[in-house]
N, C-alpha and C positions, 0 to 999 in steps of 0.2 A: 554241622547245622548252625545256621546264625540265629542268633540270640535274639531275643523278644525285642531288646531297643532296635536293634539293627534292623528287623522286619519291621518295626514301625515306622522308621526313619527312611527307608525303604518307599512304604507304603503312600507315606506322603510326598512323594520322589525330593527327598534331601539327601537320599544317601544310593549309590548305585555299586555295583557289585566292583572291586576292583578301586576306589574314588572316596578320598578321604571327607571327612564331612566339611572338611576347611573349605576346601573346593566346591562343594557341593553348594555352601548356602551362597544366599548373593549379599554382596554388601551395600550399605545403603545408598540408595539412589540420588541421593544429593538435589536437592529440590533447592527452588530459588531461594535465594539469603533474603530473610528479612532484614527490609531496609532499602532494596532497590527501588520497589515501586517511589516509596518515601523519597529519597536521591531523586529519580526521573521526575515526581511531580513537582521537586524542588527546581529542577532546571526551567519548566514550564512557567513559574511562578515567582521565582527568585530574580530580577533585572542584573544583580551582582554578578552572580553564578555564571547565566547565562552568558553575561557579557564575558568574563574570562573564560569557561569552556567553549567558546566558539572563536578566540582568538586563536587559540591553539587549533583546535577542531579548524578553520578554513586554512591555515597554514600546510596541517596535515592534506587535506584533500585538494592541494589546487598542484603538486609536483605531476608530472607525467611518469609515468609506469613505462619501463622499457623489456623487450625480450631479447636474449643473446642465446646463438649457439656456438659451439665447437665447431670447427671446420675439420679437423680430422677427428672426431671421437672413438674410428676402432685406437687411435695410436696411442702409446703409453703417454706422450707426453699432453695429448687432447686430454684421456681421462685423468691426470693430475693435473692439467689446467681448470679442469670443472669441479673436480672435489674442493679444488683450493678456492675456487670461488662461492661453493657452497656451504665451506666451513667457514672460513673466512670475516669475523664480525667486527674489526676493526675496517669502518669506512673506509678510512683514510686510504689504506695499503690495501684491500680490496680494487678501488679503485683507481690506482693506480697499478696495480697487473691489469685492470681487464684495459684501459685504455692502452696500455702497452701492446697488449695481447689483440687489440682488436685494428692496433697500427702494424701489429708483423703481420696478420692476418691469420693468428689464428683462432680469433674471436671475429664473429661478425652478427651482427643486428637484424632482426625476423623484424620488418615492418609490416603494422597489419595483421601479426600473430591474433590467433582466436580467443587466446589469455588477454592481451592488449584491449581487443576488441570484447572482451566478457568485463572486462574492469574501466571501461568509455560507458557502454551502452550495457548495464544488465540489465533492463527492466523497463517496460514500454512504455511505462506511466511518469519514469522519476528518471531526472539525469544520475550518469554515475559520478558528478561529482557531489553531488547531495547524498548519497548513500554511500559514500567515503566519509564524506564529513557525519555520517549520524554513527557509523562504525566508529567512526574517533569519541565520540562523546559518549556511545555505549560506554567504551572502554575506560575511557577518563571518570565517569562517575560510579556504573556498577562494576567493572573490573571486567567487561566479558562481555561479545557479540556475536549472531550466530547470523548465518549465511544459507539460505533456506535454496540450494542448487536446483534450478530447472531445465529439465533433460528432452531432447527432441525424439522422434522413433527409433532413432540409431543410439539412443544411450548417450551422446556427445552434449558436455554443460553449454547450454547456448544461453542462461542467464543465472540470475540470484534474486532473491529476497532479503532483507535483512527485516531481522525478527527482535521485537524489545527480548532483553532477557526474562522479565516477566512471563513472556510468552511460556518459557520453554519450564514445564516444571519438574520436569525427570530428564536424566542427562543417562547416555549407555551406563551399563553395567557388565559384571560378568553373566554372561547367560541372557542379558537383553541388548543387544547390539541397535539399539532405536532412543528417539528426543522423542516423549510424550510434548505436545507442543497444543496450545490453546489460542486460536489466534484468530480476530472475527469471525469467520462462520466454520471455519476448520478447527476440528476437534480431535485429533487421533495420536497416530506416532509416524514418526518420520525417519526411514532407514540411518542409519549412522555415514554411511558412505553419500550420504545426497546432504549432508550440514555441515558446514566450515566452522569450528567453533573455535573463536583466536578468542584467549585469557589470560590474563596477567594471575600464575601460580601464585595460591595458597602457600605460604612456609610452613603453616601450620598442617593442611592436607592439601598438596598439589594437585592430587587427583580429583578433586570438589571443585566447587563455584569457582568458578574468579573474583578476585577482590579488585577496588575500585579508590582510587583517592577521593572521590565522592561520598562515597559508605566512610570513610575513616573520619570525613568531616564532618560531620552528621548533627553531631551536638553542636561545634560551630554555626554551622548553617540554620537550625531550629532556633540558638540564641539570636541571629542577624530577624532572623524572620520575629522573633517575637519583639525586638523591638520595633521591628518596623510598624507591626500591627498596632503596638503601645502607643507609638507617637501617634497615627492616623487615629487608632479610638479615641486620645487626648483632645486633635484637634475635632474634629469629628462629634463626640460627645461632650466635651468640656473638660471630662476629668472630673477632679472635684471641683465643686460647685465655685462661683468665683467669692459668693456671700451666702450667708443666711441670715435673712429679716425675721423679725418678731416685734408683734404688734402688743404692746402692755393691754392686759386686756381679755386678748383673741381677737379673732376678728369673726367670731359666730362658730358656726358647725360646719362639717366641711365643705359643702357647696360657696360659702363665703370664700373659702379658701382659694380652692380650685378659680373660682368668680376671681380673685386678686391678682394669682398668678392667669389667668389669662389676659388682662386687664393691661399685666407688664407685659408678657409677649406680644402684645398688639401695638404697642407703643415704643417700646424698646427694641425688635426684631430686626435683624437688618444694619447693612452700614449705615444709611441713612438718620437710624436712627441715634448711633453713636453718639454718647453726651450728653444726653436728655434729660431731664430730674424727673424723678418720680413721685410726685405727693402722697403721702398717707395721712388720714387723719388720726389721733394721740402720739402717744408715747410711742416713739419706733427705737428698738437698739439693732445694730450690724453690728457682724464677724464675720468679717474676711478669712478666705481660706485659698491658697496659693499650693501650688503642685510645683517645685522649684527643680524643671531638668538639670540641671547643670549638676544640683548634688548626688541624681542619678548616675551621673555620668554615661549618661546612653550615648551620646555623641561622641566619646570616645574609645566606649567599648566598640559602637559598632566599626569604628574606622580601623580600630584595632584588628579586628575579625573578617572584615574586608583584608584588609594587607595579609593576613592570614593565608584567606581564601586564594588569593593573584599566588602568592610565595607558593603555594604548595603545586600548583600549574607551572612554575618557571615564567610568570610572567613581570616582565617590566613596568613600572610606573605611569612611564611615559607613552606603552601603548594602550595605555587603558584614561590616556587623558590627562593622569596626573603631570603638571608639569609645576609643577610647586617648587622642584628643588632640582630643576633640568638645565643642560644647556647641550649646546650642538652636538658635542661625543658624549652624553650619556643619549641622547637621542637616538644618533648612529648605531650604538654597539645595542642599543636593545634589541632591533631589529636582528643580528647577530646574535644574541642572547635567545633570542626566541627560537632560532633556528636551530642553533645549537644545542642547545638543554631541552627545548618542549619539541619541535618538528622532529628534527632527527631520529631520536629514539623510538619515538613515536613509527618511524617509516620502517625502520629496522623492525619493531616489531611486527607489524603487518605483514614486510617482506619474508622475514625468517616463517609463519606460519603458514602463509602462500605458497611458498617452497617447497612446504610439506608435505598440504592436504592438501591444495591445487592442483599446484602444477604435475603433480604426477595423475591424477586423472584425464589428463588435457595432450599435454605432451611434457614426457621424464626426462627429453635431453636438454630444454629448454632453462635458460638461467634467467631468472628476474631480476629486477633492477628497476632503479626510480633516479630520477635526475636530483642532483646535488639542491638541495634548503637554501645551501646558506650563500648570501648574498654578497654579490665581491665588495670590497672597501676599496673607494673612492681614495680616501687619505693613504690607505696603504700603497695604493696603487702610486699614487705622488711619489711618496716618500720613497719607493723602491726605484720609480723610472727617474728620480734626483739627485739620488744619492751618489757619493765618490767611490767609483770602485776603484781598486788597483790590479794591480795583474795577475793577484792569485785566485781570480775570478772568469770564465769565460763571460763572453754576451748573451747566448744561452741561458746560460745559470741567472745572471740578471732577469731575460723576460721571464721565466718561469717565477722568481720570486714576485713579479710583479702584477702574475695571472696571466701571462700571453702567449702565445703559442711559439716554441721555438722555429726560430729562421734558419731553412737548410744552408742557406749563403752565408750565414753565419757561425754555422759550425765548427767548433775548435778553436777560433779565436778568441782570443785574452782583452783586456784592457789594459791599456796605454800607459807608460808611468804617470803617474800625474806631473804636473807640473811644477819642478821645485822639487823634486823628491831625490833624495840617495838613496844610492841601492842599499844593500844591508851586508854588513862585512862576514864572510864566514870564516870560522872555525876563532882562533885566540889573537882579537883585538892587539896590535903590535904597540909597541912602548912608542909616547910621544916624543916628536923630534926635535921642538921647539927648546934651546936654552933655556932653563932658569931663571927666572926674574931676579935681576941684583937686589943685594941683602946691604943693610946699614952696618954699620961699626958693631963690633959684639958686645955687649955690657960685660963688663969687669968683677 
């Protein structure tokens, strides 16, 4: 017979016959992290912010999305051509098998795929390049964007929503497979199988919210914003006062007072008025009082906390205007810089969770993929199609260093001695043949 706890536990279904009570209870539903909404109305509000999370954010959202499949996938070497592509998170050599793979032919390109077509066009009101880019800036400040799937009569995803994380304030559990979600006139929950939820893990609980480089700046961004508010109330209000007058005396009860100080505002108000003496009649003393920025140092902290702000996005100086300390190659490589450190990874995440939760809804033989960020160098390109090769080089191997497509008529062949050159002697250098130079008399 089970025990009094057990029937209770029972009773309030936490405990089922056979089913440990670990199991049994749910663990906490992970509600949104305070501090998003705060982050989100900062982007709204902030001109800083905003301007660096949207350099990166339009970076992110302007590459094209590509589909590939296998051309044999029963064959053994199809399906280890597709695991490796799908394991596979070093760019570089990724892409360099599928380009391979899609010149032997047994990679080829789905144009028009329904994936392709679901991440152009989800949404009848909003381009998808605009809800790529608000996916990227979810991410960059709360850590976390959700993907709200809409399904035609056949169950097939024929578009998306993207949803603030605000929105969503219960995320699945065990024993609740649904997104409690609050979002204009929708109030309920939202199957788990119909939301794409891409997040940058917790180290702390993975399985929680997503965390956000926006939330970790938090206090940054409250200190930029209160001085800004400081300066504007300064000019705005005066600050402290510039003087204060006192009339030996009084100058009566208060109406006299209020009567003086309107007296100067009428007179002194205005540029125009700028300059002007004000008479009083007796004894008048002033004390000037001064609000001295500079010993604040607001102007420094704030630029300090800016440079903050760009640094922790990977962004450049030079794309956000600064050109104080630029010249033509740090111009160049930012652009490079951006792609590399903020686009890229940025794409890779997207694509890795697309992978996941998508494509296998959609179609599971299908490999995703996004056209290459970063941008070719001009100077490299020079310097490669200039440079002196010698002949332990094909011409081949040159165009490819140089970003160009190898020449089948060019195949296999070498570069030319150069001009003036010796060859190089192999194996042990033989003793010179040249006499001796004559020697003088021998000292004694």
């Amino acid at each position: 017979m089970a025990s009094l706890a057990t029937r209770v536990l029972r009773a309030l279904g936490l405990r089922s016959a056979g089913r440990s009570l670990i199991t049994a209870i749910p663990v906490s539903t992970f509600p949104v992290r305070r501090g998003s909404r705060q982050v989100l109305t900062a982007y709204r509000e902030h001109a800083w912010l905003q301007a660096v999370v949207d350099t990166v954010a339009e970076s992110v959202a302007t590459p094209r999305w590509r589909v590939f499949k296998v051309a044999d996938k029963n064959s053994s070497a199809g399906r280890a051509l597709k695991r490796y592509l799908l394991s596979e998170s070093r760019v570089t050599e990724r892409r360099k098998v599928l380009e391979q793979a899609e010149k032997d032919g047994g990679l080829y390109e789905v144009r028009g795929h329904p994936i392709q077509q679901l991440l152009e066009n989800p949404h009848p009101k909003f381009p998808g390049r605009e809800l790529r880019k608000l996916m990227a800036i979810h991410c960059d400040l709360a850590g976390e964007t959700f993907q709200w799937l809409s399904r035609d009569a056949a169950g097939a995803v024929v578009g998306f929503q993207v949803l603030p994380p605000t929105a969503v304030s219960m995320t699945p559990t065990l024993g609740r497979p649904y997104f409690a979600v609050t979002y204009n006139l929708f109030s309920g929950h939202v199957p788990e199988q119909d939301m794409i939820w891409c997040r940058h893990l917790d180290p702390e609980n993975p399985e929680g919210r997503g965390v956000g480089r926006g939330r970790a700046a938090g206090d940054e961004l409250d200190s930029s914003e209160a001085i800004q508010r400081g300066v504007k109330a300064t000019f705005e209000r005066g600050g402290l006062p510039l003087a204060t007058i006192g009339v030996e005396g009084g100058v009566g009860d208060d109406d006299d007072g209020e009567d003086l100080e309107k007296r100067y505002e009428a007179k002194h108000t205005g540029a125009h008025n700028a300059g002007k003496v004000f008479f009083l009649g007796g004894k008048v003393s002033v004390a000037t009082l001064q609000q001295d920025m500079r010993a604040l140092q607001m102007v420094e902290t704030d630029k300090a906390i800016r440079d903050f702000v760009r640094q922790i996005y990977n962004v450049s100086p030079e794309l956000m205007g600064d050109l104080s300390s630029s010249n033509r190659s740090t111009s160049e490589e930012a652009k490079y810089t951006l792609a590399e450190y903020a686009t890229l990874p940025r794409l890779e995440f997207f694509r890795s969770w697309w992978q996941l939760l998508l494509m296998p809804q959609e179609d599971g033989d299908a490999i995703l993929e996004y056209d290459d960020p970063r941008p070719q160098s001009w100077e490299r390109r020079l310097k490669a199609m200039t440079a002196a090769y010698n002949e332990a080089f094909t011409l081949n191997e040159a165009r490819r260093l140089a970003e160009l497509a190898p020449d089948p008529e060019l195949e296999g062949q070498r570069f030319k001695p150069l001009p003036g050159a010796k060859p190089v002697q192999d194996g042990t250098p033989t003793e010179p043949q040249n006499p001796p130079p004559p020697r003088g008399p021998a000292e004694e």
